[in-house]
C-alpha positions as CSV (number, residue, x, y, z in Angstrom):
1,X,50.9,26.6,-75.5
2,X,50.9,25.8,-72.0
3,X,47.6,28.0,-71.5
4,X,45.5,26.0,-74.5
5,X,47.0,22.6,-72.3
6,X,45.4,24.0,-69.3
7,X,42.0,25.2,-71.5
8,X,41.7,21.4,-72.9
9,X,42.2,19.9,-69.4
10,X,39.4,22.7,-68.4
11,X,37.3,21.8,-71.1
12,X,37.9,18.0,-71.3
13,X,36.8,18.1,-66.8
14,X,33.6,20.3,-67.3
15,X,33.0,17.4,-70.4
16,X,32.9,14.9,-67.5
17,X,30.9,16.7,-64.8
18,X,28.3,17.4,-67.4
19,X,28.1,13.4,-68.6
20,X,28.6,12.5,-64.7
21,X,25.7,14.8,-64.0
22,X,23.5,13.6,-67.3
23,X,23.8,10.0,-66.2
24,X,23.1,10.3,-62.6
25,X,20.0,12.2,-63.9
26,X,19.2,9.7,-66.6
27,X,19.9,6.5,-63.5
28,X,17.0,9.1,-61.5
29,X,14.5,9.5,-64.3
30,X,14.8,5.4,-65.3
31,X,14.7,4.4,-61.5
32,X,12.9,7.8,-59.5
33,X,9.9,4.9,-58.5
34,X,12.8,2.5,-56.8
35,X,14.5,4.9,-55.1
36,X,11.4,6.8,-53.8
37,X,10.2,3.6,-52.3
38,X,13.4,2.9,-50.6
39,X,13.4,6.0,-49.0
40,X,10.0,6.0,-47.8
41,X,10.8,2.4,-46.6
42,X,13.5,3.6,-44.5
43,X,11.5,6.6,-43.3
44,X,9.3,4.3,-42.0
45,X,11.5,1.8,-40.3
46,X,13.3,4.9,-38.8
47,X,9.7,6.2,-37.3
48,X,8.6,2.5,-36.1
49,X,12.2,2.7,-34.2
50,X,11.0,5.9,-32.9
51,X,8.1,4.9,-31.9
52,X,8.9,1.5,-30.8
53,X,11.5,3.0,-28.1
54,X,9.1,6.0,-27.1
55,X,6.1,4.4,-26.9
56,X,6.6,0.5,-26.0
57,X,10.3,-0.1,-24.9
58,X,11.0,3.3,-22.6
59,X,7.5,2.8,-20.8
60,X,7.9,-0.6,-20.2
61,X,11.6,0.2,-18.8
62,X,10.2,2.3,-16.6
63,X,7.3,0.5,-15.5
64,X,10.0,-2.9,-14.6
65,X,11.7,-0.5,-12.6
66,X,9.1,0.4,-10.9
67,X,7.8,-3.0,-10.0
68,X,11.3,-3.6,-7.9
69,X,10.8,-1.3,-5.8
70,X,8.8,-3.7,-3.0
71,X,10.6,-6.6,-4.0
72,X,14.2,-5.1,-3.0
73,X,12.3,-4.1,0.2
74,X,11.5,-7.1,1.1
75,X,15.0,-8.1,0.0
76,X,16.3,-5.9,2.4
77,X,14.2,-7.4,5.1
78,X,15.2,-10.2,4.3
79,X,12.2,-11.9,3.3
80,X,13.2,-14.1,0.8
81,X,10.8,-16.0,-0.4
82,X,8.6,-12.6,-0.9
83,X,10.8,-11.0,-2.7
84,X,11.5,-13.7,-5.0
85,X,7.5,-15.1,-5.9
86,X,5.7,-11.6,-4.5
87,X,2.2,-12.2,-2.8
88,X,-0.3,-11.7,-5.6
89,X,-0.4,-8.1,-5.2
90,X,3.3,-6.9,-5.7
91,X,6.0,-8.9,-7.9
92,X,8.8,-10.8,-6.7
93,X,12.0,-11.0,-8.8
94,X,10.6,-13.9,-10.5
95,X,7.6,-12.6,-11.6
96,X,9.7,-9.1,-12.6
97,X,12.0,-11.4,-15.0
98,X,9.5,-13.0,-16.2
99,X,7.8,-10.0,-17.5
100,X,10.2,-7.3,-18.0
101,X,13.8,-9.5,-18.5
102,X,16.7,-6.9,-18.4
103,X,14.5,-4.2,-18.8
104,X,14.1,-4.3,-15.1
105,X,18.4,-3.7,-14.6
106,X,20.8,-6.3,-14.5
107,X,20.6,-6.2,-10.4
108,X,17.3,-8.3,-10.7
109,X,19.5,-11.5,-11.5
110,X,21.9,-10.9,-8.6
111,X,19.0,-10.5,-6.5
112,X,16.8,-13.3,-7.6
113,X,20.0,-15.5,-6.8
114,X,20.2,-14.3,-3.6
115,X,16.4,-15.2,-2.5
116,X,17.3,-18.6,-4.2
117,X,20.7,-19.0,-2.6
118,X,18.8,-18.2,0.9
119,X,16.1,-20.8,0.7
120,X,18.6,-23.4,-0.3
121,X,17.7,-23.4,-3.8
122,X,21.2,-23.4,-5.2
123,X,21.0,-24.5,-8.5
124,X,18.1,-21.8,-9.5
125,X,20.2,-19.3,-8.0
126,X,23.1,-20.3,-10.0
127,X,21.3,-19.8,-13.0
128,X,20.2,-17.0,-11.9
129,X,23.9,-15.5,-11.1
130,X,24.8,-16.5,-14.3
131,X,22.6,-14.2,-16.2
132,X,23.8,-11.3,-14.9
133,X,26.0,-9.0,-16.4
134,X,26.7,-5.1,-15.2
135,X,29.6,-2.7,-15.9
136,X,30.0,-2.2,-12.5
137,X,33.8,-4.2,-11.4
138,X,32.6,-5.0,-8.0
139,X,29.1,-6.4,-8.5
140,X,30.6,-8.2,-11.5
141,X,33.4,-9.5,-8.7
142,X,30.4,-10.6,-5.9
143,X,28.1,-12.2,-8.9
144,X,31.7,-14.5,-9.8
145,X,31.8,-14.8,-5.7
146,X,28.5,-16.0,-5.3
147,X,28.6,-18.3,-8.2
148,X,31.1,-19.8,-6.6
149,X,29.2,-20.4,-3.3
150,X,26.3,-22.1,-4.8
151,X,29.2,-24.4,-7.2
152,X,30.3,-25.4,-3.3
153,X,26.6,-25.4,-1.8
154,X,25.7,-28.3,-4.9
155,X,28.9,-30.6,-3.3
156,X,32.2,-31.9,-3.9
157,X,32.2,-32.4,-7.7
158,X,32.1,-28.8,-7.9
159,X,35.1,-27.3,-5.7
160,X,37.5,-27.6,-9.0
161,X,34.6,-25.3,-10.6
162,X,33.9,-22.7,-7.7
163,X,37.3,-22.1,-6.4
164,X,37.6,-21.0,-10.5
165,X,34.8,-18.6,-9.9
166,X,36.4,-17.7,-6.8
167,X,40.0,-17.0,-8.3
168,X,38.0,-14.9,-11.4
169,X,36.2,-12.8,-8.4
170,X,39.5,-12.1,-6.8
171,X,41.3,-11.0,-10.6
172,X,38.2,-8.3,-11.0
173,X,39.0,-5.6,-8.4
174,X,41.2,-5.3,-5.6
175,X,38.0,-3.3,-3.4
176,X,37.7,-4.7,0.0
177,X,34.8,-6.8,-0.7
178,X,36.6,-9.2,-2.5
179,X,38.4,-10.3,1.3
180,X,35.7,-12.8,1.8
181,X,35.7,-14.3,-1.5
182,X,39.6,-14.4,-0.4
183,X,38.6,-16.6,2.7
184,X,36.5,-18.8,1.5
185,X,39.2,-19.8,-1.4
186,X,41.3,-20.6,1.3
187,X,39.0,-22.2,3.2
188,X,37.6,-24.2,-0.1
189,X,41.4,-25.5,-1.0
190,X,41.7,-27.0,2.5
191,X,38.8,-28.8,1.9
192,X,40.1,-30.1,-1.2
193,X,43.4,-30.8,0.6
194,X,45.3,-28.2,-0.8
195,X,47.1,-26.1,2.4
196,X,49.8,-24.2,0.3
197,X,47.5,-22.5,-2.0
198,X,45.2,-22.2,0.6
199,X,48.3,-20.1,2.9
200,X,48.4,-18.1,-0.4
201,X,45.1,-16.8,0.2
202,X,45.2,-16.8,3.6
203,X,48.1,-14.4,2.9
204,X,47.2,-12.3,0.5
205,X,44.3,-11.2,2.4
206,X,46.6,-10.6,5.3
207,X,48.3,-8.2,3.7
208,X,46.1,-6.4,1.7
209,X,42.7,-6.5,3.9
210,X,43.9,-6.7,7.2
211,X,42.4,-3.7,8.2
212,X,40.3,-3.1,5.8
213,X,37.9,-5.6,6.4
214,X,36.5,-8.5,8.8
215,X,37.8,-11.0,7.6
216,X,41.7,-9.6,7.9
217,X,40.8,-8.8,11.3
218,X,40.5,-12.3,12.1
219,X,42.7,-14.3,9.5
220,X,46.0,-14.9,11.7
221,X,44.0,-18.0,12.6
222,X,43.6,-19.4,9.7
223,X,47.3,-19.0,8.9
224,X,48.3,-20.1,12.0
225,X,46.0,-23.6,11.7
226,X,48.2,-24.2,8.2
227,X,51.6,-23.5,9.7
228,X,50.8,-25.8,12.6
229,X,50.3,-28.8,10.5
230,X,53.6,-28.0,8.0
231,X,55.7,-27.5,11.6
232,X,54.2,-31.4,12.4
């Protein structure tokens, strides 16, 4: 009994594989000129990807990257204005955005701002700190930082604004560069009058960049200034 059970189960599964099977190929027959097409159509967007990526967008990659070379040169001699417009014969960072946007590496931003920043353009340079966006923790840290300056470079109305950017740089890494974003929160919230959360900076640098860095090397003034007007 129990063996005719399990030949009718049998029986009654290879009945459904066979109308499974019978209707998928009767949906092929009925729809073979729709489904062709839609493979083909994907074949083709797959090979346009293909050939989009090897034959426009890697090229052009690698031709932006190229065209930084002389302009970070001159960055690094610190001809700003060159680096930023170029001369006609080589790009500056400008011309490199411009043409070649992110293609070029997100570093084009931080160093377009920079030219900016240096010939007192601040509000370009903000914009221009604003766009970028690495993976690295540190650059990410100096792009907050220097958004930050040029927020204090455009005036007053901004030192609620840039000691935010300043306080963001300082929460991204605890690396040694981020002492002289340290100081110059400190030295911002005097400005705006505030001397205990400007000892807090003034502090935390102290003990976490005194030798380390520059700035640490020199910030027992600083602290000293503030504890001389609270002995008053």
């Amino acid at each position: 009994m129990a063996k005719e059970k399990t030949n009718e189960k049998e029986l009654a599964r290879k009945e459904m594989v066979e109308e499974t099977v019978s209707r998928t190929d009767e949906f092929f027959r009925k729809n073979k000129k729709l489904i062709y097409g839609i493979l083909c159509a994907l074949l083709i967007i797959g090979l346009g990807i293909v050939a989009y990526q090897q034959f426009y967008n890697k090229p052009r990659t690698e031709e932006a990257i190229n065209q930084t070379f002389q302009a970070e040169a001159n960055l690094a001699n610190e001809e700003w204005d060159l680096a930023l417009n170029g001369d006609g014969n080589v790009y500056g960072f400008k011309q490199i955005i411009d043409e070649y946007g992110s293609r070029a590496g997100a570093a084009v931003y931080m160093n377009a701002g920079k030219c900016e920043y240096e010939l007192g353009n601040y509000a370009e340079a903000l914009a221009y700190y604003r766009k970028y966006s690495g993976k690295d923790e540190i650059a990410n840290a100096v792009a907050a930082s220097c958004i930050g300056d040029c927020l204090v470079a455009l005036g007053k109305d901004n030192y609620k604004e840039a000691l935010a950017a300043y306080q963001k740089a300082i929460g991204m890494t605890d690396s040694p560069v981020i002492a002289s974003t340290l100081l110059k929160a400190g030295v911002l919230c005097e400005e705006m009058g505030d001397d205990a959360k400007a000892l807090e900076f003034y502090k935390t640098l102290k003990e976490n960049y005194s030798q380390a860095s520059m700035e640490g090397r020199d910030i027992d003034k600083y602290i000293s200034r503030i504890e001389s007007k609270t002995a008053e």
